[in-house]
N, C-alpha and C positions, 0 to 999 in steps of 0.2 A: 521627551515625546516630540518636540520641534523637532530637534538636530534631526534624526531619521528620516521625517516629511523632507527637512531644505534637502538633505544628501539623496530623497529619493527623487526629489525636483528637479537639484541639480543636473544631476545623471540623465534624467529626460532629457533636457534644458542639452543637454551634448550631443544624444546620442541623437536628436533632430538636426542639431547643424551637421553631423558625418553625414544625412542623407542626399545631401544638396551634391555634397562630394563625389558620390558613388554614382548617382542620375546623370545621364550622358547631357550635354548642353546642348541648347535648342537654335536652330539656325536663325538665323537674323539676317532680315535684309540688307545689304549695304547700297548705299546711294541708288533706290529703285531697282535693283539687283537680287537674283536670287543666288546665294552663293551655298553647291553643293559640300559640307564638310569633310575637307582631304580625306580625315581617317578613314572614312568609307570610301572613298575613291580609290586612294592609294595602295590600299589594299589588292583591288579587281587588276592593276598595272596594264590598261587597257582602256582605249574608248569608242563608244558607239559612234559614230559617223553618219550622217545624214542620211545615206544609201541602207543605211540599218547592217553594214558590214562591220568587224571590230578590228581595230587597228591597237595591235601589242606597245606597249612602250619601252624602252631601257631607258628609263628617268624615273623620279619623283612627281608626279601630277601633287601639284600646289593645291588647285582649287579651281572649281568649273564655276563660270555666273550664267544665266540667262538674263539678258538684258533688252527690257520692249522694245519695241523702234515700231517707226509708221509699218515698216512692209512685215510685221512680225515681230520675231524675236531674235536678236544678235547672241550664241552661243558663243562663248568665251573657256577655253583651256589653257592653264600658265601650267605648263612642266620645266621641272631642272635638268639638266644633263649633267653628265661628270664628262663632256666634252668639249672641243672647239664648234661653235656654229654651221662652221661647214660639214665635220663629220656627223654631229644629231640630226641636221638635215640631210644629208646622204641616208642615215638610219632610218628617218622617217618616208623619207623619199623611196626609197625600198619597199617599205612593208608597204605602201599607199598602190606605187608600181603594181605590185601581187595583186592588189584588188581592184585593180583596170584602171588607176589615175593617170594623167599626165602632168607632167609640170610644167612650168613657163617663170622663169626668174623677172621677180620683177624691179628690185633693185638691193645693188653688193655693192658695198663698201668695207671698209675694214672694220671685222668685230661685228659689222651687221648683216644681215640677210633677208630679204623678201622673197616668200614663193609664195605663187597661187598653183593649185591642183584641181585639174579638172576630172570629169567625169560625165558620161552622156546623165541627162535624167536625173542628176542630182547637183546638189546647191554648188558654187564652188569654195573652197577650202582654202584659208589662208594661211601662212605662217610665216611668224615674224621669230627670228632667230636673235639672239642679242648675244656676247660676249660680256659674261662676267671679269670681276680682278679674279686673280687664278687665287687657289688658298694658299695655307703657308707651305705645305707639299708639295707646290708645282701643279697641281692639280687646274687641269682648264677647265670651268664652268659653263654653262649656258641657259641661260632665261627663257625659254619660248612660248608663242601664243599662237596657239592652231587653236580657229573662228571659222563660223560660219551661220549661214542667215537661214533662220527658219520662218516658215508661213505661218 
């Protein structure tokens, strides 16, 4: 009579830890930071933009933060390229172009890249372009942070 109780305990006792497993993980703040979870991002391969227009990606979107600041809140986007710095920003610099931006470089070195993009009536838009090490395929990466400040 025991053994079947423990075996039917047990078995509970299990099939409770699978459900922790299956339930999607809940967002956590990092450092006063609201940080959106990739999977849902990454999926959309696209972001909303200050002006409320959407800017496509050819990357990987990492992770978006909102972060308070005195004049609001500092919007943070890290995407990857599978390029050189200069061409994901050429790529980004495009789609932004379509939707009335302008650029103004604000500072190039080797491997790095600073743009800001303007626009009448809306916030302005940063991006900070970095060069990764290439992978073992030759392949050229890129890190980048398109920010911007909201009220």
């Amino acid at each position: 009579m025991i053994k079947p109780i423990l075996v039917v305990v047990t078995l509970a006792a299990l099939a409770g830890c699978d459900d922790g497993a299956k339930s999607p993980s809940k967002e956590q703040p990092v450092a006063a930071a609201t940080v959106t979870p990739a999977e849902k991002v990454v999926a959309a391969k696209q972001l909303q933009l200050p002006d409320g227009s959407v800017l496509p990606l050819n990357g990987e979107l990492l992770k978006q933060m909102n972060k308070p600041s005195d004049k609001g809140k500092s919007i943070i986007n890290v995407v990857s390229f599978d390029a050189s710095s200069h061409k994901a920003e050429g790529e980004i610099s495009s789609e932004l172009e379509k939707l009335g931006y302008s650029r103004r470089v604000v500072e190039e070195r080797e491997g790095f890249l600073k743009v800001h993009y303007y626009k009448a009536k809306s916030p302005v838009i940063g991006g900070i372009y970095t060069d990764q090490d290439k992978e073992s395929n030759g392949q050229e990466k890129t890190l980048t942070r398109l920010y911007w400040q909201e009220s």
